[in-house]
N, C-alpha and C positions, 0 to 999 in steps of 0.2 A: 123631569117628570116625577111628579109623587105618587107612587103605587094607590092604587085603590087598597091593597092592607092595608096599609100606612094611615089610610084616614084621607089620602087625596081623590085627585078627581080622575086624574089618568090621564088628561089635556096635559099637554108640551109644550104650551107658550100662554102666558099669562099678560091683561092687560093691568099695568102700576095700580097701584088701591088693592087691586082684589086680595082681600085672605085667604091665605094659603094653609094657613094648619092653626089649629087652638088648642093650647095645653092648660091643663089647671088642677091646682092642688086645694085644698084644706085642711087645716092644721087647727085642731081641738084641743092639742093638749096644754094644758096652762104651764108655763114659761115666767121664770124670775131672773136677773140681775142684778149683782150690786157693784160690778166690777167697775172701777175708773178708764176701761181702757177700751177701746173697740172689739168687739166680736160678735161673730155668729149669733143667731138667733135660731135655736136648734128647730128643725122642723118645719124652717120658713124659707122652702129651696125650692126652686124648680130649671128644671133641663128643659132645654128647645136645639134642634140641630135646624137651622135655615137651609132652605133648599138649595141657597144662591148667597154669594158675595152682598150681591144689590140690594136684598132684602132687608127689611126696616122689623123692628118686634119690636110691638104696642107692649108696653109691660101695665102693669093693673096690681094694685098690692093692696087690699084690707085690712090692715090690720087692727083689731080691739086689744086699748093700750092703757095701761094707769100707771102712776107711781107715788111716791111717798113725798118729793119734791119735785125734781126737773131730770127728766131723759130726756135724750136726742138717739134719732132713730137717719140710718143711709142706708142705701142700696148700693147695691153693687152688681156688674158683670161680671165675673171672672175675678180679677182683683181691681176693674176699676172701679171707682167712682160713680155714679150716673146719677143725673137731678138733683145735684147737692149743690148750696153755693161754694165760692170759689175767694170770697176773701174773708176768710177768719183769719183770725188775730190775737196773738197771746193766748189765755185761755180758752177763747171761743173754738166750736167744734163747725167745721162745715158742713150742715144737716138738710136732710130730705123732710122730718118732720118731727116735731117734737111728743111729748106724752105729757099728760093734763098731771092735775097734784092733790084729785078728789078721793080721799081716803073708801067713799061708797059707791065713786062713778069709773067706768069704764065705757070709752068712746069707739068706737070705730073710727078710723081717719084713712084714708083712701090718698094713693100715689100713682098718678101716671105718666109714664112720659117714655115717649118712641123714640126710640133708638136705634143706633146704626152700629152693628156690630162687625161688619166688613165681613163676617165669616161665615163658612158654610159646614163647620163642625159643632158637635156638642158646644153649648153654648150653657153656664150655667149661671140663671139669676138668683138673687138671697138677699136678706137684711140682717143688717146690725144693728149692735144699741150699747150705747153707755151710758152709766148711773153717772151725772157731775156733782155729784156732792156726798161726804163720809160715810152718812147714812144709808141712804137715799137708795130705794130700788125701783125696778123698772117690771113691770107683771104684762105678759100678754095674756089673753083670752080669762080674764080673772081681776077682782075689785083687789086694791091692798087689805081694807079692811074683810075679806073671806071668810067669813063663819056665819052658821046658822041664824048666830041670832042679829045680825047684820044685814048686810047690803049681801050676801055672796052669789051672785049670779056666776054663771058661766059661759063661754063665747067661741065662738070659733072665728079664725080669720084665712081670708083666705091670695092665691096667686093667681093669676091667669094670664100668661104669654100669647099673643097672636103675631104670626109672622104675615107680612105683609109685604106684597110684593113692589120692588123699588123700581 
């Protein structure tokens, strides 16, 4: 049962499909990388606790993304992986989505994919990103090229979790 505080309905038995709870964040503030290695994407987090073992969580990620050459961006559960491919090789990064290399454009690019997390504890989703090349940075919710007398817009992006029952 999910309390009526909680955001539920207070029914004790659910039929598979139906949504059970919706969490969702947004995150305004502009975000840089130059790093070669994986990490965090500060501010790009969100908690879901599943009611149930059975239960499936719709993940949803928006992110507005540029950089200066080539980023790759994954997700993750916890410390896994999720929606990234599975054979890279030598250099190559196994990526959820990559970020464009238009000094005055910044995209919004959208990730979904429903997952089975087996568990019925805090649950916490996030993205990373790495810069592949010496240069090369990675900007969220913000153009590389950023100054007045430019392109410099500003963006938000955003998270939203749905748990679904399995």
């Amino acid at each position: 049962t999910l309390a009526t505080g909680n955001g539920g309905t207070g029914a004790t038995s659910f039929a598979p499909g139906k949504v059970l709870q919706v969490v969702s964040a947004q995150e305004g503030q502009v975000r840089s990388t130059t790093s070669g290695s994986f990490g965090a994407i500060s501010g790009v987090t969100l908690d879901i606790t599943p009611s149930s073992t059975s239960s499936k969580v719709l993940v949803f990620f928006t992110l507005v993304l540029s950089c200066t050459n080539h980023g790759v961006i994954r997700f993750k559960r916890d410390s896994t992986v999720i929606g990234a491919g599975i054979t890279a090789s030598g250099s190559r990064q196994d990526a959820s989505m990559t970020s464009n290399s238009d000094g005055n454009t910044a995209r919004p690019q959208t990730f979904n994919f429903l997952d089975s997390p087996s568990k019925s504890s805090a649950t916490t989703y996030f993205a990373e990103w790495i810069a592949n090349s010496g240069s090369n940075a990675i900007y969220l919710n913000r153009t590389p090229n950023d100054t007045d007398a430019t392109y410099g817009s500003r963006f938000a992006s955003t998270i939203t979790l749905m748990e679904i029952e399995g």
